[in-house]
N, C-alpha and C positions, 0 to 999 in steps of 0.2 A: 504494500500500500504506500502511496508516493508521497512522502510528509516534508513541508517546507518550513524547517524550524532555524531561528536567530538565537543565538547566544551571544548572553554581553556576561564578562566576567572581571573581576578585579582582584590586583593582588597590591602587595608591598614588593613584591619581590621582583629580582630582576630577570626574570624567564629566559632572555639570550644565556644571563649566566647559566642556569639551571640547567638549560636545553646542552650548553657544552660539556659541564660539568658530568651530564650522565642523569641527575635527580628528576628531569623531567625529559617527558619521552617528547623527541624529534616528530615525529608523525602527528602527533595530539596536538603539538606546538603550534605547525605550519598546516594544521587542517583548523582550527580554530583565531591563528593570528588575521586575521584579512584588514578589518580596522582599529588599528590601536591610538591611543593618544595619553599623556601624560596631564593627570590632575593634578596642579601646584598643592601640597597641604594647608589647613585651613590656616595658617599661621603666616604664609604665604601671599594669601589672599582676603585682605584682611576687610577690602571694601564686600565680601561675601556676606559677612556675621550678619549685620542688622537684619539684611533679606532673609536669610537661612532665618534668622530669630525668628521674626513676624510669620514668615508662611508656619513654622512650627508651632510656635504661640495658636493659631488659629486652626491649625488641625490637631492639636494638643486640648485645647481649650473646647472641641465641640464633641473629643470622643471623651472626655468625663465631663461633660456636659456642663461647664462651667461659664461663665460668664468673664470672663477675665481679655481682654479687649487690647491691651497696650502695656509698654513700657516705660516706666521713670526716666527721666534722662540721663540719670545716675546709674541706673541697671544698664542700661544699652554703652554705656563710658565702659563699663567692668566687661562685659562683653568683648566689645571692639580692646581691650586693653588685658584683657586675661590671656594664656598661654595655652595651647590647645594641642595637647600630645594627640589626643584620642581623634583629634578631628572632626569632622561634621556629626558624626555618631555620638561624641560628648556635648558636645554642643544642644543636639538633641536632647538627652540627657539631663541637665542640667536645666534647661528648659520646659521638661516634663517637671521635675522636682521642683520647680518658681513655682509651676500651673498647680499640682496638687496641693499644695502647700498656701497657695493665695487666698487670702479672705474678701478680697474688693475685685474690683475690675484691672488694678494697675498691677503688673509685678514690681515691684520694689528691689531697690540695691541693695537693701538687705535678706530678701528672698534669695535673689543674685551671689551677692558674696557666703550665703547659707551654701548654696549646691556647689556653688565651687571649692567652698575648702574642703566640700565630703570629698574629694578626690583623693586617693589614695595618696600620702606623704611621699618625696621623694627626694635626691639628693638631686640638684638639676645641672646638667655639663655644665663646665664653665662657658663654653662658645654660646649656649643658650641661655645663660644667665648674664652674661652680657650683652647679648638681641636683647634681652628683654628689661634690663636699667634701660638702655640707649634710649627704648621705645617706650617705656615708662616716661622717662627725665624729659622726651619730644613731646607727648600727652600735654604733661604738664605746663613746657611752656607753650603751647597753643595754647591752652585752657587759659592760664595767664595775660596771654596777650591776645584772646578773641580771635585768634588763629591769623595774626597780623604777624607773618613772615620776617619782615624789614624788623621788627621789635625783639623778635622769636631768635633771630640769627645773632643781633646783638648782645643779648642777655645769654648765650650761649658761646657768645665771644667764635663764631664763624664769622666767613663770608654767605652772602648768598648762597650762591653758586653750593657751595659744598652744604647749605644748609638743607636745600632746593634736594639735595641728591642723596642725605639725609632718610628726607619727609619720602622721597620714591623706593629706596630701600623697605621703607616698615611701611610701606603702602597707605601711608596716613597722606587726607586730603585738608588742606589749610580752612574748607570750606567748614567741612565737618566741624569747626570750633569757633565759627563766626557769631559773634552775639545776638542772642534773640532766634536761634535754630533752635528747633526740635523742644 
């Protein structure tokens, strides 16, 4: 019987490596490789969070039948500023435990900061604990200076130029911090 079926699959892992190494079979490889593409992690992609948030929020929020509608702009800060081993699937996560856990219609930064410290403890690389001051201490002075660049650069004692490339690195938008948003 003639059956026309699509498979989409995803790993961590490096499958070229795998396929040479021997651990994953050759034939299975190149009968299911036809389109592949690489998803940056959620830490990567930082302009993702708030949207990933809200579509979750709102299919989160209608399968326990709750009323819960929006975000603090404190909880949505902790988001776009927390660290995300786990990726979209923590995220998820963390976002169900705001929603269960909410007594109003807003989740709160401290619902926010509640699900993120349940994250299991951990000792964090140094290369990622310094992505993450860097991206911290950039937060802040946006928030600081209304996401006014020229102010932002100075108080960090750059130039533009290298603040500019900075802000493009940790995927942070100057807009995103401008007074009277969100």
């Amino acid at each position: 019987m003639p059956v026309d079926v699509r498979i989409m699959s995803a790993t961590h892992c490096d499958l070229d490596a795998q396929v040479k190494s021997g651990a994953f079979r050759e034939d299975l490889y190149y009968r299911l490789n036809v389109v592949s593409f690489r998803l940056p992690a959620l830490n990567d992609r930082r302009e993702d969070i708030v949207p990933l948030a809200n579509h979750f929020l709102g299919e989160i929020a209608r399968r326990y039948g709750k009323d819960v509608r929006s975000f603090a702009p404190g909880a949505l800060e902790l988001l776009i500023g927390a660290s995300w081993p786990g990726n979209v699937r923590q995220l998820q996560n963390v976002i169900e435990q705001a929603v269960a856990l909410a007594t109003g219609s807003i989740v709160t930064a401290t619902l926010i900061q509640a699900a993120l410290k349940s994250e299991p403890p951990g000792l964090t690389p140094l290369d990622e604990a310094k992505r993450a001051f860097e991206r911290d201490y950039l937060i802040r002075l946006l928030r600081l200076t209304g996401g006014n660049v020229t102010r932002a650069s100075r108080m960090a004692q750059r130039n533009r130029t290298e603040f500019y490339k900075l802000l493009e690195r940790h995927r942070l938008q100057p807009a995103m911090f401008k007074r009277g948003r969100g």
